[in-house]
C-alpha positions in Angstrom: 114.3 162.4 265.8 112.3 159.3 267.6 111.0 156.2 265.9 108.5 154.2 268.3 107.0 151.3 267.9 104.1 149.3 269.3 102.8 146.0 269.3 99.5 145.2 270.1 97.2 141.6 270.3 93.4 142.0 271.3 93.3 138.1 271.9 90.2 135.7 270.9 86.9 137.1 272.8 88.2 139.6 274.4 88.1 143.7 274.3 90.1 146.2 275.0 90.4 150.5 274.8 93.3 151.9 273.8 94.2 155.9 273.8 97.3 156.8 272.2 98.5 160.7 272.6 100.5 162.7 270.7 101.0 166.1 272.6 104.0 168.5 272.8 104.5 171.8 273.1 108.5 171.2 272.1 110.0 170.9 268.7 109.8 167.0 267.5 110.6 164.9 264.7 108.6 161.7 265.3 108.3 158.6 263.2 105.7 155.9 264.7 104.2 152.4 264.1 101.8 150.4 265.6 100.6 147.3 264.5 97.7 145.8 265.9 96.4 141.8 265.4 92.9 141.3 266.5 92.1 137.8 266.9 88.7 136.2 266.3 85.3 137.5 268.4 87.9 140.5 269.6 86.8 144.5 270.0 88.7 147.3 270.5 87.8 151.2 270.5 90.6 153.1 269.4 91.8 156.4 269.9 94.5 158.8 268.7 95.1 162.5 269.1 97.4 164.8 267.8 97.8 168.1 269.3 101.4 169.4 268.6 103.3 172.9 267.8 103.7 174.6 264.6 107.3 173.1 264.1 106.4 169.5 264.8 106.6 167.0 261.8 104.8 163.4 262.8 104.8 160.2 260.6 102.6 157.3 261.6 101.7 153.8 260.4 98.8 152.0 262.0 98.5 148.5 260.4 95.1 146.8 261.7 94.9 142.9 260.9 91.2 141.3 261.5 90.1 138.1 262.3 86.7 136.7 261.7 84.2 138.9 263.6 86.4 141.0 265.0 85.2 144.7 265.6 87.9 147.9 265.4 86.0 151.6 266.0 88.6 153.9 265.5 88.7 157.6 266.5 91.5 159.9 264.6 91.4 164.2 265.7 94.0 166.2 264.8 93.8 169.8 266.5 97.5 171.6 265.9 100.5 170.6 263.8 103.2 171.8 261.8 103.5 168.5 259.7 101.5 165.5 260.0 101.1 162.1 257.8 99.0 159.3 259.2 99.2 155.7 257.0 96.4 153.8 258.3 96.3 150.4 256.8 93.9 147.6 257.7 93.2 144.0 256.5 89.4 142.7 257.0 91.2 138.3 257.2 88.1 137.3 258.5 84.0 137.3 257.6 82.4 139.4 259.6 85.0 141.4 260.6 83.9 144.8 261.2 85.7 148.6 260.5 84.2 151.6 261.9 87.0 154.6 261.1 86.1 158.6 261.8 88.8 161.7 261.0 88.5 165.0 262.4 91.0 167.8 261.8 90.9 171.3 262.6 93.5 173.3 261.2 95.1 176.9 260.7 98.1 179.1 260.0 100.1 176.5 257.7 99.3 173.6 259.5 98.9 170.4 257.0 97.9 167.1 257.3 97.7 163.8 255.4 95.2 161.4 256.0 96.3 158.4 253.7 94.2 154.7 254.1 94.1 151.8 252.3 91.0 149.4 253.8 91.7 145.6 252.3 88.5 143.2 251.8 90.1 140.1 251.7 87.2 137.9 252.7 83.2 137.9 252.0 80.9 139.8 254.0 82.5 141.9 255.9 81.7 145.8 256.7 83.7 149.1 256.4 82.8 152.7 257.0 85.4 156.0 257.3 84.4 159.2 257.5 86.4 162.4 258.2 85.9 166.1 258.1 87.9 169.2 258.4 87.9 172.5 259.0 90.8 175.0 257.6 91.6 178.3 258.1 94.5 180.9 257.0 96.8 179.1 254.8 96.2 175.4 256.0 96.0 172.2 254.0 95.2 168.4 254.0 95.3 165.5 251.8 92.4 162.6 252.7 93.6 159.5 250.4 90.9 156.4 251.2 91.4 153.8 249.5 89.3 150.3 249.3 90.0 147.3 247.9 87.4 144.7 247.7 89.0 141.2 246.4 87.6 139.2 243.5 86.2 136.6 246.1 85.2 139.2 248.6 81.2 138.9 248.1 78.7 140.6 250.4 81.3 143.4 251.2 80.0 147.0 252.3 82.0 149.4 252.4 81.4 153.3 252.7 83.6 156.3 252.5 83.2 160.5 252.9 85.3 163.2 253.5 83.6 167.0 254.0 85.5 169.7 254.4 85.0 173.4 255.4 87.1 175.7 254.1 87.3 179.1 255.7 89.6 181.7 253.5 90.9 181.7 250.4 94.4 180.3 251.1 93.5 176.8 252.8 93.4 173.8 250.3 92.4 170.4 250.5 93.2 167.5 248.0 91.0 164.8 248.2 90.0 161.6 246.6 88.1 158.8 247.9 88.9 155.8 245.7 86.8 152.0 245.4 88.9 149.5 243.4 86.0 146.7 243.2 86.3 143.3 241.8 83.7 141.4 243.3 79.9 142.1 242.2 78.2 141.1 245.2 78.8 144.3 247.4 76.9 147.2 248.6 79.9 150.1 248.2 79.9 154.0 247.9 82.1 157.3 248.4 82.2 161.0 248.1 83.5 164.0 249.3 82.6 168.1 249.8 84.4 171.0 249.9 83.2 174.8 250.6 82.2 177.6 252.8 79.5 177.2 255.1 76.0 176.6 254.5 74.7 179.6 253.7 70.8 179.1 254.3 71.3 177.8 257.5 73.5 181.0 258.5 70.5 182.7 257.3 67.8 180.8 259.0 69.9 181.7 262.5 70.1 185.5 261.7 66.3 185.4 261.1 66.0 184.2 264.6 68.5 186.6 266.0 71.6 184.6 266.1 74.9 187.1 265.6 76.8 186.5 262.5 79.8 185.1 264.5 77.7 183.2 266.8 75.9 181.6 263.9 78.8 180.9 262.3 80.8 179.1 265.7 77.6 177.3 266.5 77.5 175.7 262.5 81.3 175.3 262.8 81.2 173.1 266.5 77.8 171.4 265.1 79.8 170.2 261.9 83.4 168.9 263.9 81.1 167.6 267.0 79.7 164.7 264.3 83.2 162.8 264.3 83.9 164.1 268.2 80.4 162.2 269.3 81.9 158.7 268.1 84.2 159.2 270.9 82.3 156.5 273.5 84.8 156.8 276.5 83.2 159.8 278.3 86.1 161.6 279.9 87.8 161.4 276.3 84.6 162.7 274.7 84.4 165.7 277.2 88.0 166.8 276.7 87.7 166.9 272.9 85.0 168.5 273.2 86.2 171.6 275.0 89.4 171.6 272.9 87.0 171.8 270.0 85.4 174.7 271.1 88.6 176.4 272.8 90.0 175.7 269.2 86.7 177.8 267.1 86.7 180.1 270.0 90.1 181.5 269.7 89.9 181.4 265.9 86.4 183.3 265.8 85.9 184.7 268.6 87.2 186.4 272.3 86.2 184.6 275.2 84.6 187.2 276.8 81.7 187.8 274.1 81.4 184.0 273.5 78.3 181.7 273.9 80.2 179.1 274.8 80.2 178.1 278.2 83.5 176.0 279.2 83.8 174.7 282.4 86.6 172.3 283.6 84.5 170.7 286.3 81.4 170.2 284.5 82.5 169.9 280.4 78.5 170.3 279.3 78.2 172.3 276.2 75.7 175.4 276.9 74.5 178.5 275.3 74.2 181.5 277.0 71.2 182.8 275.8 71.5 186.3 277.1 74.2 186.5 274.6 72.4 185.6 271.7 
């Protein structure tokens, strides 16, 4: 068991990127906090990873505190686990202060996640937006808990929430609820969430055009996780998740040697081989 802890100030005017990893291929029992101040006119991208084994069991608190036009875009992908829980709780302190939060999790065997936010508008006019997909196979589950509260003085807020899901077999599960607790009447607010198989007409409209079932179905699967991995604006990061992202569909769906995917280490450009379709 390991507890670690992390303090971090983006100070007035100033911006910063932070990556923060959580790999192992051991056994672990990790519990982890980071609290994070950003000061007034600050920016910060932010990104966390998980990739763990199937025995792992992760707990982590982020606690984001903004200032007045401060600006936080934050990046969360989980790829393997055996337990996961990620509190993510952030006060908007100062107008114009600005949130911009996207989840991605890909999941099998009995891998679980929990994806638990609470977003505090404690000021006017300030801006919120979280989105976060999944995909589940086998017997795998996840909980997405968002949560935003918009004080009674909080006018002009905006604030937007969604969580999709794709779930591949019978077994997987996802609870989800996307909840607004409003008391202001000024604000432009809204939330949902989706949960099924995959689109069905669009699988269709790729066999028309020749398009293998499983290659259809990879292609719809990478099209679907690569709209939380493209918010990923440090390219070296962004290249790296995506080839786990299609390493991960690819050993799930497919062997490598009949794939249309194209990895390469050196280059990390998403092709299609054509003479495979």
């Amino acid at each position: 068991m390991a507890y670690l802890e992390n303090n971090i100030t983006v100070g007035k005017n100033q911006s910063r990127k932070l990556v923060l990893l959580d790999d192992s291929s051991h056994l672990q029992s990790n519990e982890e906090q980071c609290d994070i101040v950003m000061e007034e006119n600050s920016t910060l991208e932010l990104y966390r990873i998980q990739n763990l084994n199937d025995d792992s069991h992760l707990t982590t608190h982020i606690n984001i505190k903004q200032a007045a036009n401060s600006s936080v875009h934050f990046v969360l992908v989980t790829f393997n686990t055996g337990f996961v829980q990620n509190n993510i709780n952030v006060d908007l302190n100062g107008e114009g202060a600005d949130l911009q939060i996207y989840g991605l999790y890909l999941l099998d065997k009995k891998q679980h996640v929990e994806n638990l936010m609470k977003i505090n508008h404690n000021v006017p006019n300030c801006s919120s937006n979280e989105k976060f997909k999944g995909i589940l196979d086998d017997e795998a589950s996840a909980v997405f808990n968002g949560h935003v509260m918009v004080a009674p003085h909080a006018q002009k807020t905006n604030a937007y929430q969604n969580n999709s899901n794709i779930i591949l077999t019978d077994k997987a599960k996802i609870n989800t609820m996307p909840f607004l607790e409003i008391y202001a009447d000024d604000v432009k607010c809204s939330h949902g969430t989706s949960t099924g198989q995959l689109d069905q007409d669009a699988m269709f409209y790729m066999r028309q055009r020749g398009i293998k079932k499983a290659d259809a179905r990879m292609l719809l699967l990478y099209a679907f996780a690569a709209e939380i991995s493209n918010h990923i604006k440090i390219e070296s990061i962004h290249d790296s998740i995506d080839d786990m992202i299609k390493r991960r569909l690819k050993g799930e769906l497919s062997s490598c040697d009949t794939c249309i995917f194209q990895c390469s280490n050196k280059e990390k450009v998403f092709k299609i081989d054509l003479s495979k379709i």
